[in-house]
Backbone as numpy.savetxt, mean C-alpha at the origin, in Angstrom:
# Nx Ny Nz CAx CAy CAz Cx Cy Cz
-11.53 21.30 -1.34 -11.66 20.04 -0.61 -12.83 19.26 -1.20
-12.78 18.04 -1.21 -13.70 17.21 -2.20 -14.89 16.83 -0.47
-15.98 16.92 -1.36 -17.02 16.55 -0.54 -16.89 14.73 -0.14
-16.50 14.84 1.16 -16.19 13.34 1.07 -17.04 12.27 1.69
-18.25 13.19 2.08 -19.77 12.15 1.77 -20.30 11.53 0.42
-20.40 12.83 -0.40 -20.20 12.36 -1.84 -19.80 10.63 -2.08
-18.62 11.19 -1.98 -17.36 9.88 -2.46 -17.00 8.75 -1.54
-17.58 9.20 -0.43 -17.29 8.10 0.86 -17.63 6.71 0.14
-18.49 5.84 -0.15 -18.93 4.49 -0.44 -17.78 4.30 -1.36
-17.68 4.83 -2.59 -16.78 4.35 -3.59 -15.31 4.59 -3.35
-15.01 5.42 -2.12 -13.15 5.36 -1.87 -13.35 4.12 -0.94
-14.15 3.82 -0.25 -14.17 2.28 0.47 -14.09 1.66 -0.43
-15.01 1.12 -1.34 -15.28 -0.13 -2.25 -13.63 -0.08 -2.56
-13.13 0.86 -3.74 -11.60 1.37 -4.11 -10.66 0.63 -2.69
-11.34 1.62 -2.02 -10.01 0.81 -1.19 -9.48 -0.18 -0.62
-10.91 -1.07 -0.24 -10.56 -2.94 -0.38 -10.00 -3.82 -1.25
-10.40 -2.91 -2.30 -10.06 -3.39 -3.45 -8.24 -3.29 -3.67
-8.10 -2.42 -3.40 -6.42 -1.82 -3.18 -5.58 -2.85 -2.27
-6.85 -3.20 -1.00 -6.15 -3.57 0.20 -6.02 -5.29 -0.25
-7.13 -5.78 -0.81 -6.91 -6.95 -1.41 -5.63 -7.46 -2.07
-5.61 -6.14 -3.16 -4.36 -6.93 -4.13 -3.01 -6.64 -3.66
-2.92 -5.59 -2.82 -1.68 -5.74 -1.11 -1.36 -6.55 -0.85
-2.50 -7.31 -0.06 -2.60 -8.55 0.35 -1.95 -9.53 -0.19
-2.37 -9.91 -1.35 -2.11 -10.84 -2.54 -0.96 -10.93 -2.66
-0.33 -9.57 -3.56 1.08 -9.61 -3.59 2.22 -9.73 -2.45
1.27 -9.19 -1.27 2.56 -9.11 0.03 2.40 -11.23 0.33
1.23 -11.77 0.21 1.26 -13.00 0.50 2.44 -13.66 -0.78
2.50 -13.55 -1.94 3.58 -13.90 -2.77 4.77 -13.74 -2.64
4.48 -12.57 -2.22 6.35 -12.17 -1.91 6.81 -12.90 -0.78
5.77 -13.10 0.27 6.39 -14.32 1.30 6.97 -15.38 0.73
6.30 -15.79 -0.13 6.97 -17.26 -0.21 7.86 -16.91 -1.25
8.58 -16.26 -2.30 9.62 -15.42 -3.15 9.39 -14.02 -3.25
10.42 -13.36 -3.52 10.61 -12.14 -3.70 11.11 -11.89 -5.08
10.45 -10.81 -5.61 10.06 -11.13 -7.43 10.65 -9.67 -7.40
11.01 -8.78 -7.91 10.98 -7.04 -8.70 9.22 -7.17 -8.97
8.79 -7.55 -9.80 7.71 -7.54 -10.58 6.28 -7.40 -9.02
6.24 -8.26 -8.04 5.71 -8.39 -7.01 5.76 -6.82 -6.10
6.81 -6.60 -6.04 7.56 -5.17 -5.30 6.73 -4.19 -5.77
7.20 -3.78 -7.18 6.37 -3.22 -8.54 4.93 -3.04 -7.87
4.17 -3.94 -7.85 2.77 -4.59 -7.54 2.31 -3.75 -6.69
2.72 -4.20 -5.57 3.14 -3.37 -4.07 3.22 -2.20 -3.78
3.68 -2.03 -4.53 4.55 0.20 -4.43 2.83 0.22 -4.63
2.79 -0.03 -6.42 1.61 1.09 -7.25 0.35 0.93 -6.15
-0.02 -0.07 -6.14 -1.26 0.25 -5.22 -1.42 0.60 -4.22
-0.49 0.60 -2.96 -0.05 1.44 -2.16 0.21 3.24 -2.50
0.76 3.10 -3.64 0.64 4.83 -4.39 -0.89 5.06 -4.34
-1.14 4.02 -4.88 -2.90 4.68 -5.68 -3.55 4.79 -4.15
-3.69 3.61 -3.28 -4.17 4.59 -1.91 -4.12 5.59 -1.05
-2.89 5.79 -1.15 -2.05 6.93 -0.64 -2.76 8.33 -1.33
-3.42 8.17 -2.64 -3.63 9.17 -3.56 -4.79 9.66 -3.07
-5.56 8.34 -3.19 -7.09 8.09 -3.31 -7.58 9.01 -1.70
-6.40 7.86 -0.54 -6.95 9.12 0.69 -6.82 10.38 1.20
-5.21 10.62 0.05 -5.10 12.40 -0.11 -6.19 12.98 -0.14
-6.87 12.89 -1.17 -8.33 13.43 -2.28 -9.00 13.85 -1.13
-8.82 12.17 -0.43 -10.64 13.00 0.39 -10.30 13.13 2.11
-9.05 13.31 2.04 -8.34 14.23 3.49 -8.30 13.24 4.28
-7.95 12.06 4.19 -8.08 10.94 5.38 -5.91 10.72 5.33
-5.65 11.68 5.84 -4.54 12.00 6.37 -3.81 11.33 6.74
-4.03 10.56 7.65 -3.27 9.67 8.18 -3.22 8.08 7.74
-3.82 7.69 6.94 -3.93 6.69 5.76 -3.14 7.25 4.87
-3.03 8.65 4.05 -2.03 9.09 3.23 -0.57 8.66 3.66
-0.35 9.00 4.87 0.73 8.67 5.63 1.17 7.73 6.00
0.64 6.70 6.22 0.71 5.35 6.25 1.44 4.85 5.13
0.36 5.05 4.19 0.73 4.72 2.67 1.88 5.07 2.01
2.06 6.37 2.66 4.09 7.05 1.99 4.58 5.89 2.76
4.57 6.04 4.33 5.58 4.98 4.97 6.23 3.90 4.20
5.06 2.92 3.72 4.45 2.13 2.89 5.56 2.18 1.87
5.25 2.74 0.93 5.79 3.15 -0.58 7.64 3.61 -0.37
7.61 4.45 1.32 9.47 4.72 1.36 9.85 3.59 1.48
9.51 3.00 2.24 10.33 1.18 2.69 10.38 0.43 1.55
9.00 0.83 0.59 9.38 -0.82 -0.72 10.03 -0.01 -1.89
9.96 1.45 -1.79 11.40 2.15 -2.87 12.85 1.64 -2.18
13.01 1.25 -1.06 14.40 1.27 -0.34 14.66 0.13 -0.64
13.68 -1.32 -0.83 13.74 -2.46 -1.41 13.77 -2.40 -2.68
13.20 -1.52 -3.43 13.51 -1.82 -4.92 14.66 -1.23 -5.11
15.32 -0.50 -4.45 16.81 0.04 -4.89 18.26 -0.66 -3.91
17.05 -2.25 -3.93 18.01 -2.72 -2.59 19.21 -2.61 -0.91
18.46 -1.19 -0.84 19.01 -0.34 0.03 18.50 -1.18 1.44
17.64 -1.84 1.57 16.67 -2.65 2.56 16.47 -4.15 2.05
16.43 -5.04 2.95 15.80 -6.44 2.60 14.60 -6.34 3.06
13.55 -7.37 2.30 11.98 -7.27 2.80 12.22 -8.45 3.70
12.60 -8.45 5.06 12.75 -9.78 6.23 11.41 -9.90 6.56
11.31 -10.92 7.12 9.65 -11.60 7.27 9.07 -10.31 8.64
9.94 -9.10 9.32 9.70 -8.97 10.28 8.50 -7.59 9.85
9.27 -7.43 8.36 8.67 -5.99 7.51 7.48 -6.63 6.92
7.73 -7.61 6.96 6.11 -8.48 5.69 5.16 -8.62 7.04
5.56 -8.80 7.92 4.66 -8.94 9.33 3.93 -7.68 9.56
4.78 -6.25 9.63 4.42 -5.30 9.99 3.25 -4.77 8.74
3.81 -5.00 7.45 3.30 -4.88 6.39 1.89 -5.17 6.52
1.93 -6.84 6.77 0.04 -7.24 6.81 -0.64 -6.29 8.14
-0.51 -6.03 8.93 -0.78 -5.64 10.54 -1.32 -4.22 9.81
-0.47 -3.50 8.94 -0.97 -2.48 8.51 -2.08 -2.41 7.69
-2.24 -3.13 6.61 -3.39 -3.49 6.06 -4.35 -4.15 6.31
């Protein structure tokens, strides 16, 4: 288990940083819906998902799969991203 006093300051800094470009891209995709945007979306959602594995913040990991199953179901068009998922989307971040 990673000492997560250690690492506490810099998985925050990391993770605004994550939550920012979320942000960003989930605000783009409102107004079009791109592959490339989606793309965007997944990875940094992966990389948080990773980042709060590491240091056992569990239920942020989990979040983050949620996260990542719904915009794989959109990238394999199995799901539409309706404004009701981009709603829930920001609320989460």
């Amino acid at each position: 288990m990673v000492n997560v006093k250690e690492y506490q300051e810099l998985f925050i800094s990391e993770a605004k940083e994550n939550l920012q470009l979320m942000n960003t891209s989930l605000l783009k995709l409102e107004k079009k819906q791109e592959p490339k945007l989606i793309d965007e979306l997944f990875r940094e959602a992966h990389s948080l998902k990773a980042m709060a594995a590491t240091m056992g913040y569990n239920k942020m990991a989990e979040l983050c799969h949620a996260l990542e199953d719904i915009l794989g179901e959109v990238k394999n068009r199995e799901r539409n991203l309706a404004p009701e998922i981009i709603e829930i989307f920001f609320k989460c971040f």
